[in-house]
Backbone as a printed PyTorch tensor [residue, N CA C, xyz], in Angstrom:
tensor([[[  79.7900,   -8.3390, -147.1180],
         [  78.4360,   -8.8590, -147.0760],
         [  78.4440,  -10.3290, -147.4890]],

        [[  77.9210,  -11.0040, -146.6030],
         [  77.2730,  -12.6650, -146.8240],
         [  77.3970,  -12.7890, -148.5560]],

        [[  77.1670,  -13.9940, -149.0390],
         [  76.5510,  -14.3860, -149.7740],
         [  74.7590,  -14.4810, -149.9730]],

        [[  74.4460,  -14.0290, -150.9670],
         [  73.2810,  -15.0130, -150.8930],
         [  72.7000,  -16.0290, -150.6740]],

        [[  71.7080,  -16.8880, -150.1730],
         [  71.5400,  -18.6490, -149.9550],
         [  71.9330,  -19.2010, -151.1320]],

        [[  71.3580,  -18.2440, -152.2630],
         [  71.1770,  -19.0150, -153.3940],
         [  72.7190,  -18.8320, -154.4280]],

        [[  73.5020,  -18.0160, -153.7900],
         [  74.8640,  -18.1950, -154.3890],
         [  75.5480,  -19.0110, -153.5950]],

        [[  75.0380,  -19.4440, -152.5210],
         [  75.9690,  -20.5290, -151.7730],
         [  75.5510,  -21.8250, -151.5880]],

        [[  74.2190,  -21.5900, -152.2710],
         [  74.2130,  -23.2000, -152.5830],
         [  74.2810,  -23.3510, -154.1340]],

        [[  74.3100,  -22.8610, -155.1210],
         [  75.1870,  -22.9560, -155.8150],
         [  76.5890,  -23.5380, -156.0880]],

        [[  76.9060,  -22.6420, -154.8650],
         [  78.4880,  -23.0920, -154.3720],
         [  78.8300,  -24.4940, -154.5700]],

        [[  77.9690,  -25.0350, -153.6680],
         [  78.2680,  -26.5460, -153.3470],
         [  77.2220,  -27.7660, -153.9310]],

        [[  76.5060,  -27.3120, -154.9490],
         [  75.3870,  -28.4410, -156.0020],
         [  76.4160,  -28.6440, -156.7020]],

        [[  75.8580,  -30.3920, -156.3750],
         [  76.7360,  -31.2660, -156.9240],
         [  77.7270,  -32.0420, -156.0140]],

        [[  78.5940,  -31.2700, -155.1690],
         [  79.7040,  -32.0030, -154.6340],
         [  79.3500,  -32.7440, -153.5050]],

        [[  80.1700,  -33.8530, -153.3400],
         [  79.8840,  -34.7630, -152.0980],
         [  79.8850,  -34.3590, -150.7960]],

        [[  78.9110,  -35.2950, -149.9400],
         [  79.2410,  -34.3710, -148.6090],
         [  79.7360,  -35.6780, -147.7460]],

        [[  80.7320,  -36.0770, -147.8520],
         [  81.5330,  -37.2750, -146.8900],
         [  81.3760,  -37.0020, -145.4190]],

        [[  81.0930,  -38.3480, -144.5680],
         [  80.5840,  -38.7940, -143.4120],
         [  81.0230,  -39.6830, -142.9140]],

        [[  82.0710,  -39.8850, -141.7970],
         [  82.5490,  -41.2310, -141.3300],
         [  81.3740,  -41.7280, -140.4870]],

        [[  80.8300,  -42.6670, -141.0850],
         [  79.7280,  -43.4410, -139.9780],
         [  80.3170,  -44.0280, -138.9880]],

        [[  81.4410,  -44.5920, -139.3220],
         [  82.0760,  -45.2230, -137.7300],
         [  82.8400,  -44.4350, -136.8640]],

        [[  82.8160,  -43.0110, -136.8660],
         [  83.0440,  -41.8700, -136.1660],
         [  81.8610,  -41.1710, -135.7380]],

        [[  81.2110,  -41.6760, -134.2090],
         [  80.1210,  -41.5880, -133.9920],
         [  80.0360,  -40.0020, -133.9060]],

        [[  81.4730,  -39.0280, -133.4660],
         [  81.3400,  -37.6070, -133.0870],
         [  81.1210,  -36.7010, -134.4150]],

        [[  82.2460,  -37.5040, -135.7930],
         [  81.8560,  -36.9470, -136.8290],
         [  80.6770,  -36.8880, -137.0830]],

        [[  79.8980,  -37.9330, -136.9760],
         [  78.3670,  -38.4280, -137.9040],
         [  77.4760,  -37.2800, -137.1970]],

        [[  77.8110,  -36.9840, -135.7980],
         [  77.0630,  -36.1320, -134.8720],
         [  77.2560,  -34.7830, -135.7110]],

        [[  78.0930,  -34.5120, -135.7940],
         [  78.9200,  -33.3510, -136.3010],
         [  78.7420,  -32.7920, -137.1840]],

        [[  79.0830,  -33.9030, -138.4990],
         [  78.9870,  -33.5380, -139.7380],
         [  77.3570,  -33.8330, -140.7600]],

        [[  76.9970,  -34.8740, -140.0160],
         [  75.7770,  -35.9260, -140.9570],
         [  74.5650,  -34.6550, -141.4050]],

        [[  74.2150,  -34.3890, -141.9750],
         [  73.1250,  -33.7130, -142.2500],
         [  72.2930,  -34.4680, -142.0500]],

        [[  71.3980,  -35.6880, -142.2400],
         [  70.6370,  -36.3110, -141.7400],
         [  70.5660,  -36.5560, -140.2300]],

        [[  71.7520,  -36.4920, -139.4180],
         [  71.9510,  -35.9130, -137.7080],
         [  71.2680,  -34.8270, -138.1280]],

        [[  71.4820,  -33.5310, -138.6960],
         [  70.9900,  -32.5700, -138.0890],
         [  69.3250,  -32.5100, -138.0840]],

        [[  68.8660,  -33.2600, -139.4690],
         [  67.1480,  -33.3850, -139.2830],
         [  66.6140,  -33.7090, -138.4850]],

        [[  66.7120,  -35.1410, -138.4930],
         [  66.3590,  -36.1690, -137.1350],
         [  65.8040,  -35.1060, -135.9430]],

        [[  67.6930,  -34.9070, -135.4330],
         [  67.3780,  -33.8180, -134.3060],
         [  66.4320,  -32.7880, -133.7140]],

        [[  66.7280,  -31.9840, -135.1920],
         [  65.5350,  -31.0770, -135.7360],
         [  64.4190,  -31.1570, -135.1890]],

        [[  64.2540,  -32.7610, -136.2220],
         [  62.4840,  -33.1690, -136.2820],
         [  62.0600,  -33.5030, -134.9160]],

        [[  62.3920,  -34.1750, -134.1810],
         [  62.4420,  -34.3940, -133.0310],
         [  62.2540,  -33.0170, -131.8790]],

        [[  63.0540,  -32.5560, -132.0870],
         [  62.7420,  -30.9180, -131.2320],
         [  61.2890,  -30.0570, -131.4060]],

        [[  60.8660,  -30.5910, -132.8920],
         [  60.0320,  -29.7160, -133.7100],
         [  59.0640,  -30.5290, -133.2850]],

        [[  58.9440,  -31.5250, -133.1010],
         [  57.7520,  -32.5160, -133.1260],
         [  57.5080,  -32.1420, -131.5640]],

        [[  58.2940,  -32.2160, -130.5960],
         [  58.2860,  -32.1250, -129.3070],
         [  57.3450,  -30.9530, -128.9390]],

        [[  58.0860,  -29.7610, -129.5380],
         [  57.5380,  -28.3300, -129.2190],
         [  55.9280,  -28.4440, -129.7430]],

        [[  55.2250,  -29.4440, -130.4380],
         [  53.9210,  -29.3990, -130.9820],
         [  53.1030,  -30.0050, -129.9360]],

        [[  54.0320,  -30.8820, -129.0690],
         [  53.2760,  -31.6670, -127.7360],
         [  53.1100,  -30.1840, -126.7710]],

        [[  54.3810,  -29.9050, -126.6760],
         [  54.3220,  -29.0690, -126.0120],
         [  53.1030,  -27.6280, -125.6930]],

        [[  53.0990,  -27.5080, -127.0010],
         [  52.4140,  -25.9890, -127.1150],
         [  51.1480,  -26.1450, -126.5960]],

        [[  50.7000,  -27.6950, -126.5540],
         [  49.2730,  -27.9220, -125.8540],
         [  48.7680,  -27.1570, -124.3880]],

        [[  49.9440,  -27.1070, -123.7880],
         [  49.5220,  -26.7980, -121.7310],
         [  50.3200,  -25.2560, -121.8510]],

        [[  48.8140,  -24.0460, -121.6370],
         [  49.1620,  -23.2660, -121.2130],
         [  50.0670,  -22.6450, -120.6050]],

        [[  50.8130,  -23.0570, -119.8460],
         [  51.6310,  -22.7570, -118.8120],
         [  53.0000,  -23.0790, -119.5920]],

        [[  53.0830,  -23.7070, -120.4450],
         [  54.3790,  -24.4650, -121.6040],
         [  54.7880,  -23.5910, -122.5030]],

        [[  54.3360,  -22.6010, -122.7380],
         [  54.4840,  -22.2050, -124.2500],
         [  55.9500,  -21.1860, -124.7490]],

        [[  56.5400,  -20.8600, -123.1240],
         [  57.7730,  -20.7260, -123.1200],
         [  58.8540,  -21.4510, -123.5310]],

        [[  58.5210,  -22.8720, -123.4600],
         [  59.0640,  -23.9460, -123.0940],
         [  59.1800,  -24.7580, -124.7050]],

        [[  58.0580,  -24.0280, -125.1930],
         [  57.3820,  -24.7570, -126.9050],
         [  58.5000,  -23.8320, -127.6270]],

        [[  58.5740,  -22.2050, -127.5890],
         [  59.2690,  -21.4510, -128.0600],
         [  60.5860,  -21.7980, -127.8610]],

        [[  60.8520,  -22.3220, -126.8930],
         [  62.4360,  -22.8480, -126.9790],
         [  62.6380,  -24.0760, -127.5240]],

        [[  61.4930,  -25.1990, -127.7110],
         [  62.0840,  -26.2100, -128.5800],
         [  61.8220,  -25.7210, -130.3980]],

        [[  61.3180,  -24.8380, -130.3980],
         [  61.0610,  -24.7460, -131.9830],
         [  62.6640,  -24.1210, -132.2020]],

        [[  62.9860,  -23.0730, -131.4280],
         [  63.6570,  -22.3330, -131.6510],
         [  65.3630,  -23.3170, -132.1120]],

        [[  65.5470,  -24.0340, -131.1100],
         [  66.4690,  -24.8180, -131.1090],
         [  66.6750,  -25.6260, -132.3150]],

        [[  65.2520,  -26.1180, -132.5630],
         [  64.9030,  -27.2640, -133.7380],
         [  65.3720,  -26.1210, -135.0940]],

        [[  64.4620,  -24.9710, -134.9230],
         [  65.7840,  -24.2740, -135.9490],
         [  66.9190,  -23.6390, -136.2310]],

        [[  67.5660,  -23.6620, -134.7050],
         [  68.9420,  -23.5060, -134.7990],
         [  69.6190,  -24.7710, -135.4500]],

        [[  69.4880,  -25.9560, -135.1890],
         [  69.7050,  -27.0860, -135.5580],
         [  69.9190,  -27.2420, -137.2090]],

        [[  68.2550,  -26.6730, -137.7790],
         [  67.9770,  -26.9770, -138.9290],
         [  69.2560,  -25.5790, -139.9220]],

        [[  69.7240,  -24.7920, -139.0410],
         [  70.3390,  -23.2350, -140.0920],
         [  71.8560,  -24.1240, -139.3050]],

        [[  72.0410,  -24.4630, -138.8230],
         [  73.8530,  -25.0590, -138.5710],
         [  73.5530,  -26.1930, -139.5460]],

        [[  72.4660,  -27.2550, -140.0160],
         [  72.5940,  -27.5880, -140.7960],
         [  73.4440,  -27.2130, -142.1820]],

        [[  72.7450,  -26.3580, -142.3790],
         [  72.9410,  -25.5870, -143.2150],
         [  74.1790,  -25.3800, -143.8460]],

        [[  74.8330,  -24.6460, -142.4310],
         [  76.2820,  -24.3820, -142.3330],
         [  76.8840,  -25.6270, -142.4730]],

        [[  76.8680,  -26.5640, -142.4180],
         [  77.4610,  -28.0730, -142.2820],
         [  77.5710,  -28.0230, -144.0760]],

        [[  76.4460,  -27.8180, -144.6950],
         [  75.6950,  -28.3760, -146.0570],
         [  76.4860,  -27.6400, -146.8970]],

        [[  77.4630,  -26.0560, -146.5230],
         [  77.9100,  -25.1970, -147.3260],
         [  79.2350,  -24.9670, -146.8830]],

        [[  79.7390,  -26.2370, -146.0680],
         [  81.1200,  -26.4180, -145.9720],
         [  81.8660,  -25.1870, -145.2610]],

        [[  80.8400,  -24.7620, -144.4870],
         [  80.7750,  -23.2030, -143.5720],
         [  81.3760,  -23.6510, -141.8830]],

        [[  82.1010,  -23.2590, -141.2740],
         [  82.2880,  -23.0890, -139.6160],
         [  80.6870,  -23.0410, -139.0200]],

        [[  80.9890,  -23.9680, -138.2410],
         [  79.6320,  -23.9290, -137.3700],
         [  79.4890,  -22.6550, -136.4570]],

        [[  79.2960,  -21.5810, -136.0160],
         [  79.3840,  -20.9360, -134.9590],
         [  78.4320,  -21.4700, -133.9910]],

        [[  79.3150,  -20.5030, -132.9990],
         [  78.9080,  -21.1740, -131.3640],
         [  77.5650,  -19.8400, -131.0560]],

        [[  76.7270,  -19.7250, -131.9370],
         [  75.2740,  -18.5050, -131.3780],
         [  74.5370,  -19.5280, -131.4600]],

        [[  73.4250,  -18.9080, -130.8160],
         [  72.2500,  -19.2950, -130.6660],
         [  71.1480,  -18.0140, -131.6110]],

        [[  71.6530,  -17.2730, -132.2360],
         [  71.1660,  -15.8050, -132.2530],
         [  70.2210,  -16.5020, -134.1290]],

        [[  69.1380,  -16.6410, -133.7850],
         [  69.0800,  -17.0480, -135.0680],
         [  68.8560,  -15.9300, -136.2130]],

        [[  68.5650,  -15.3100, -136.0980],
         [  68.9490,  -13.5080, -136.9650],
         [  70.2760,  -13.6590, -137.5990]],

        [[  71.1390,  -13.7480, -136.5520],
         [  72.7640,  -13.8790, -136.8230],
         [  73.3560,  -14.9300, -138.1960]],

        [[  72.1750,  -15.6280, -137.3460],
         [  72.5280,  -17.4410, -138.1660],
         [  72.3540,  -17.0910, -139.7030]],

        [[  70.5450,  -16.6980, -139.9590],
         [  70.1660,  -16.4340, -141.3060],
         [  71.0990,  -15.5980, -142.1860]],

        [[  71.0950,  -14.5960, -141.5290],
         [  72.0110,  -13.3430, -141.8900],
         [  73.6510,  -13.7650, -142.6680]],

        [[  74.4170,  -14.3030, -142.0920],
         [  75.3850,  -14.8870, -142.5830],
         [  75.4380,  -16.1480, -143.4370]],

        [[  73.8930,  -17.1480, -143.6730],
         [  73.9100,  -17.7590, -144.1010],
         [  73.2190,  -17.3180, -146.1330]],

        [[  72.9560,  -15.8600, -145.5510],
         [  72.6050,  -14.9390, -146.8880],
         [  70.9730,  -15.4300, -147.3280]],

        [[  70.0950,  -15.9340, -145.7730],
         [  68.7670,  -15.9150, -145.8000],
         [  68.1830,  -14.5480, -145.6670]],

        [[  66.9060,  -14.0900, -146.2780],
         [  66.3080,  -12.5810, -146.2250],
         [  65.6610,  -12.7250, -145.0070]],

        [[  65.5590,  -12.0670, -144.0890],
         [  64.8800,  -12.0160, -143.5680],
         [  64.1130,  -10.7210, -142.9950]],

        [[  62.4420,  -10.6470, -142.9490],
         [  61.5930,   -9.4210, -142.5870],
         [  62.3150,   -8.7390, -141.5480]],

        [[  62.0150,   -7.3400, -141.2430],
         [  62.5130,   -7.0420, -139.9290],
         [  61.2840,   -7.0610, -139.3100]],

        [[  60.3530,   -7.5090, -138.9840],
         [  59.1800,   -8.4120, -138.3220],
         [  59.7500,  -10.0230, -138.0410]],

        [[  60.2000,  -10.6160, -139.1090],
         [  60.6030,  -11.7090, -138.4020],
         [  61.7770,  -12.1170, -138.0880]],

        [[  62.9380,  -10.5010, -137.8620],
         [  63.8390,  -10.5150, -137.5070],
         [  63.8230,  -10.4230, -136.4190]],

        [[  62.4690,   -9.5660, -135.5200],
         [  62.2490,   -9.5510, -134.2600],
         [  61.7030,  -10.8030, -133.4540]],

        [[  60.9860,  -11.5720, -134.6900],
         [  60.4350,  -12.5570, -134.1760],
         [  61.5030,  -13.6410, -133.4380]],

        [[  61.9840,  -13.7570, -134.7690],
         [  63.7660,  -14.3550, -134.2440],
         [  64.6310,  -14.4120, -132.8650]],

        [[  64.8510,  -12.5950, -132.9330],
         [  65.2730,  -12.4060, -131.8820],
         [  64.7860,  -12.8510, -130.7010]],

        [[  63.3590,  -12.7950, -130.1940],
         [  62.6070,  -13.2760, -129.4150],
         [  62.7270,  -14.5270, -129.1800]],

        [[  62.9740,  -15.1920, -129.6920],
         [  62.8090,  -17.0640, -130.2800],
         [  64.2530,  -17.1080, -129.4250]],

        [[  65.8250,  -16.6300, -130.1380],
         [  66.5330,  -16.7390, -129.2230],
         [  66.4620,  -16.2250, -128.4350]],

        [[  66.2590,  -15.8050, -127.5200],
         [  65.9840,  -14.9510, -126.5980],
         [  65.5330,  -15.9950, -125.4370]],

        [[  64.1640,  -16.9410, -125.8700],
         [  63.7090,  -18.1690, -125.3510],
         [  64.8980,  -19.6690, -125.2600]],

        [[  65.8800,  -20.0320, -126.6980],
         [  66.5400,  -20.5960, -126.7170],
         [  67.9140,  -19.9980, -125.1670]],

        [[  68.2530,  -19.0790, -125.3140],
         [  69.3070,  -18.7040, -124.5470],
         [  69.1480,  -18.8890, -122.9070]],

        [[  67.4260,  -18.0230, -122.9180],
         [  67.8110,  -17.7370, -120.8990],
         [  66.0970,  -17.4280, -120.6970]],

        [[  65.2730,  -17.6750, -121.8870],
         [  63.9320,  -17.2040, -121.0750],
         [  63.4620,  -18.4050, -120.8670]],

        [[  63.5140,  -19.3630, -121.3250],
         [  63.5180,  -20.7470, -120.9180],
         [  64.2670,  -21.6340, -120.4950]],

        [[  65.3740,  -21.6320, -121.0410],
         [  66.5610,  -22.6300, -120.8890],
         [  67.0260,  -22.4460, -119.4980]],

        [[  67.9100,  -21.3040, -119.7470],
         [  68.3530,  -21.0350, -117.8570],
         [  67.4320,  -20.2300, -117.4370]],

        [[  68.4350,  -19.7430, -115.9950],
         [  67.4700,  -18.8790, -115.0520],
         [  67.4780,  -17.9170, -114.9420]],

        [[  68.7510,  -17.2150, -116.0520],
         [  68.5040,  -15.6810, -115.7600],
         [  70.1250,  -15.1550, -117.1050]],

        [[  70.2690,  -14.2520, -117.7850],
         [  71.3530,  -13.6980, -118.5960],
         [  71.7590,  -13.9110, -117.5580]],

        [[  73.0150,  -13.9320, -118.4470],
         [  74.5740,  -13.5300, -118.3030],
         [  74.8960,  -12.1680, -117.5070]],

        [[  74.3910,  -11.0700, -118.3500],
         [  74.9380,  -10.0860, -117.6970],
         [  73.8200,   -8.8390, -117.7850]],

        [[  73.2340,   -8.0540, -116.8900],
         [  72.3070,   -7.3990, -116.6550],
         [  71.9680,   -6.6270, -118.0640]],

        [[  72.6550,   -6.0420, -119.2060],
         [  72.5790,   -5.0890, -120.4020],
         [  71.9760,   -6.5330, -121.3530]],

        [[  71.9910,   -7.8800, -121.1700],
         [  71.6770,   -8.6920, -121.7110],
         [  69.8640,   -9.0270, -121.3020]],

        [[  69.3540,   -8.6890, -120.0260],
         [  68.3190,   -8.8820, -119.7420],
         [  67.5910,   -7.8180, -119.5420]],

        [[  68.1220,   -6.8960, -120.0060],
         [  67.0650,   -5.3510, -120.4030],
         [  66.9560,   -5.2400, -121.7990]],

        [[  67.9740,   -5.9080, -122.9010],
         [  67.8760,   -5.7500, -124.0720],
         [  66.7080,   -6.8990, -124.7260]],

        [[  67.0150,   -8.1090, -123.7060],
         [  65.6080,   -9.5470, -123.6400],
         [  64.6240,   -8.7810, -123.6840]],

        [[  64.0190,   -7.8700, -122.2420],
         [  62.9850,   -7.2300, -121.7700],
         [  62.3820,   -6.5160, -122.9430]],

        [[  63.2890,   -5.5410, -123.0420],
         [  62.8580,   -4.5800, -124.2590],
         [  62.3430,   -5.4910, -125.3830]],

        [[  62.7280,   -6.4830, -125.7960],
         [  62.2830,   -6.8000, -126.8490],
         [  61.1630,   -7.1240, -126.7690]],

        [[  60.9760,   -8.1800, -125.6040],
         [  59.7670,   -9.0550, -124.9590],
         [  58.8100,   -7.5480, -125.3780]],

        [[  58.7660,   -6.5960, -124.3580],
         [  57.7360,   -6.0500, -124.6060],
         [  57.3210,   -5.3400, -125.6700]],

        [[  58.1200,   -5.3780, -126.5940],
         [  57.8200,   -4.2870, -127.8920],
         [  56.8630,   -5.7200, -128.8620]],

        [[  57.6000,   -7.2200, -128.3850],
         [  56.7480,   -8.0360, -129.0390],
         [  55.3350,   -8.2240, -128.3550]],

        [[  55.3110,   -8.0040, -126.9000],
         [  53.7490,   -7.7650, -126.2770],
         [  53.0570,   -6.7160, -127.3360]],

        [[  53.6020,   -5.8150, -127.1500],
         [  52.5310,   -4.2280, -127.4820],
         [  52.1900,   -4.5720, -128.7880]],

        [[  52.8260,   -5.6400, -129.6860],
         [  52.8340,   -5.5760, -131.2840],
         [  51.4090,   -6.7660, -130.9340]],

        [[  51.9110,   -8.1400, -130.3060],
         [  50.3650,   -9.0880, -130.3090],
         [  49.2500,   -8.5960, -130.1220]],

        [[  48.4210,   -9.4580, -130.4280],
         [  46.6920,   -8.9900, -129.4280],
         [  46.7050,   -8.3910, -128.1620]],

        [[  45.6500,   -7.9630, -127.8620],
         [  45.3380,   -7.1650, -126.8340],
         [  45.5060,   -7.8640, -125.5450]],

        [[  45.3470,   -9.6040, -125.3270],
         [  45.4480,  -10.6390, -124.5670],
         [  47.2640,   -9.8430, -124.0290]],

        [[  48.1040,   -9.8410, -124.9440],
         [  49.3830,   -9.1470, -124.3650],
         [  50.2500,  -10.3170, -123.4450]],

        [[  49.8060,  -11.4200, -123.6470],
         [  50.6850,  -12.7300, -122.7400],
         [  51.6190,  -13.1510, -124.0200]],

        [[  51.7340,  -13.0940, -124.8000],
         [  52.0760,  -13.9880, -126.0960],
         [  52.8940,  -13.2430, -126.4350]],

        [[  54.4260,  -13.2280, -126.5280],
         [  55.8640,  -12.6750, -127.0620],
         [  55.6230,  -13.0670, -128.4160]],

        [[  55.6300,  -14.8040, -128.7050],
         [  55.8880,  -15.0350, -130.0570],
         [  54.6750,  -16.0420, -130.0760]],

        [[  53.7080,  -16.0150, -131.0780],
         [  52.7460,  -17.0650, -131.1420],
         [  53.1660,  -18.3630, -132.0410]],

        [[  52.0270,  -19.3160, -132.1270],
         [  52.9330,  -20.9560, -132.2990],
         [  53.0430,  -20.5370, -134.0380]],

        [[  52.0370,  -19.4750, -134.4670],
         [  51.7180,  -19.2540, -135.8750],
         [  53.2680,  -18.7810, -136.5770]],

        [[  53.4130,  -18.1090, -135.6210],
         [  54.8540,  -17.5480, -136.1480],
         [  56.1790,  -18.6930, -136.0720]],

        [[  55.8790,  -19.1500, -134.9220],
         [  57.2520,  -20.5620, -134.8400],
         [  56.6440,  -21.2530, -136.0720]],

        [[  55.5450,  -21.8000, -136.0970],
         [  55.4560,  -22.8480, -137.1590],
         [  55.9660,  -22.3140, -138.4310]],

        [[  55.1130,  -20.9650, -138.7880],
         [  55.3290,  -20.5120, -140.1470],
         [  57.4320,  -20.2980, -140.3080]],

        [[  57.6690,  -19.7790, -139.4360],
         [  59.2890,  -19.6040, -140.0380],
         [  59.9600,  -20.9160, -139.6480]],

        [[  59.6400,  -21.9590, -138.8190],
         [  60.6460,  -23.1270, -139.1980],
         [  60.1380,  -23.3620, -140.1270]],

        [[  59.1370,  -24.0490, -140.6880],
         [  58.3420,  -24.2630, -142.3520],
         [  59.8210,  -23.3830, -143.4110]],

        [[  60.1320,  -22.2760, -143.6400],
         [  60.7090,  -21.5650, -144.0660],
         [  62.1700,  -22.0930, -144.5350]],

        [[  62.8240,  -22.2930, -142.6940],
         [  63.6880,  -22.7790, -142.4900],
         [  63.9960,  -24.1000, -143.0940]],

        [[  63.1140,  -25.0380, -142.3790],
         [  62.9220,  -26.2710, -143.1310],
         [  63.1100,  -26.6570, -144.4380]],

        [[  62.2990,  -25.5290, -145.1410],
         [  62.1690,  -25.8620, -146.6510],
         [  64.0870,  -25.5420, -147.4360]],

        [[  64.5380,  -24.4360, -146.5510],
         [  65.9510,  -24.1650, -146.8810],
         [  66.7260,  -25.2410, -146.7690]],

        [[  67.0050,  -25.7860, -145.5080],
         [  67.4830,  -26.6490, -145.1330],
         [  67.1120,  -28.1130, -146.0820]],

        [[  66.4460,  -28.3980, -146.7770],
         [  66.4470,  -29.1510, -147.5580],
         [  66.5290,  -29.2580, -148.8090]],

        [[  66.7400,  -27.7620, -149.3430],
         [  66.5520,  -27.8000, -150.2570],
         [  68.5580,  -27.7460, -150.6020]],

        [[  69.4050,  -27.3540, -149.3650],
         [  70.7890,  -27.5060, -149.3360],
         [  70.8970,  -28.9180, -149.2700]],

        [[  70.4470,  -30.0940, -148.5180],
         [  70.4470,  -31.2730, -148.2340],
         [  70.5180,  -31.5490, -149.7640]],

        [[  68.6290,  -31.2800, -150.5190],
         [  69.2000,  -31.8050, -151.9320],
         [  70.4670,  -31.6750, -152.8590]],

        [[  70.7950,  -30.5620, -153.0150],
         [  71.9830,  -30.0980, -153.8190],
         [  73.3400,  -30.7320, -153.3040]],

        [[  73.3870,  -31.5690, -152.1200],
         [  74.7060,  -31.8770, -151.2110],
         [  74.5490,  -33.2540, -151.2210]],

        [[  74.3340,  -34.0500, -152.0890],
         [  74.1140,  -35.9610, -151.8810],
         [  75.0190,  -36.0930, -150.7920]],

        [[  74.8360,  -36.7910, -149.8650],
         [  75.6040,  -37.3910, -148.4070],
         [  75.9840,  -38.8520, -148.6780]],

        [[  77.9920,  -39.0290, -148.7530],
         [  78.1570,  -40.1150, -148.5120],
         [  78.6360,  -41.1130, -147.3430]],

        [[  78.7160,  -41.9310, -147.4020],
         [  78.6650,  -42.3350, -146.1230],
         [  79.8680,  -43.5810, -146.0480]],

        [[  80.9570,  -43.4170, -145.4350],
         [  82.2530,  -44.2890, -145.4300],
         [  82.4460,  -44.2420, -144.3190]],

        [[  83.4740,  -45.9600, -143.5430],
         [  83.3890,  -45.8760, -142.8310],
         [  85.0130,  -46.2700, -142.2940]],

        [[  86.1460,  -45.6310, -142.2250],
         [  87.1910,  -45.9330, -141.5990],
         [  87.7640,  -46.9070, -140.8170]],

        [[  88.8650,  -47.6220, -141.0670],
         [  89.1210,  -48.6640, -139.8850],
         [  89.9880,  -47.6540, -139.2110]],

        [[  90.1620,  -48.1980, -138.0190],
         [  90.7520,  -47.0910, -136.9550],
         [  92.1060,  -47.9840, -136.4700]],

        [[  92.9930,  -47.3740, -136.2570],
         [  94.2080,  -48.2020, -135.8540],
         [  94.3380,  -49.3140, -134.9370]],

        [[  94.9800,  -50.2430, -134.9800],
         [  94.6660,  -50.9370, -133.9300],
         [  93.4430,  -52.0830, -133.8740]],

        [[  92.2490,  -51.9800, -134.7250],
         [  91.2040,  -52.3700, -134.9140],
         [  90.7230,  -53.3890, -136.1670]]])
């Protein structure tokens, strides 16, 4: 079993978090302030977004992303392997965040939008887009009676808020320094 958040940031309050600024792939890579920015930017986007009816697929996949972004943060912040999911359930889960099994579904849903209900045009592989489906509709039957709405903006906002607040609160405990290498030759 994971750690807890709060035994793993523990872990790492206090110690430095080194950054080659003149390693534009590291800074991408490693910078925790890369990963906000990004974040914020995705997050800010998905708020334009959520305005036009017809978008809100489209809103669910930038929040979603903005907090995939903000939980690999994370992983960056606790000196953790980045994994290659999108599954943000997965993400929390190993990062030893609690999460409801209400907004474990919510989650799921969210990637679900990050992976192929927005992004591409269709799963990977057919047991992948009946397990989407199923979810989609168990999150219909759970919304209002309206029944269009998988995940509402109340729920993206309220759990990146969540996220967010995690994600910074690892940022605090991790001071970021910032050095910059001469490179051979140069």
């Amino acid at each position: 079993m994971a750690q807890s958040f709060d035994e793993q940031l523990a872990s790492v309050t206090g110690k430095i978090h080194g950054v080659d600024f003149c390693d534009d792939f590291e800074r991408y890579r490693a910078g925790l302030l890369y990963y906000w920015n990004k974040a914020e930017k995705l997050h800010e986007a998905a708020e334009l977004v959520w305005t036009g009816l017809l978008l809100q697929p489209i809103a669910i996949m930038l929040t979603g992303m903005s907090m995939e972004l903000l939980l690999k943060g994370i992983y960056v912040a606790f000196d953790m392997t980045v994994p290659q999911s999108h599954k943000l359930g997965d993400l929390c889960a190993e990062l030893g965040i609690k999460i409801s099994a209400v907004d474990q579904q919510i989650l799921s849903a969210i990637s679900e939008h990050i992976i192929w209900a927005a992004r591409y045009t269709t799963p990977k592989t057919a047991k992948q887009m009946f397990a989407a489906s199923e979810l989609f509709d168990q999150r219909m039957r759970e919304n209002e009676p309206d029944g269009h709405l998988i995940v509402k903006r109340e729920q993206c906002d309220r759990l990146w808020e969540v996220i967010a607040c995690l994600y910074h609160k690892a940022q605090e405990v991790r001071p970021e320094s910032v050095r910059c290498f001469e490179r051979d030759g140069e």
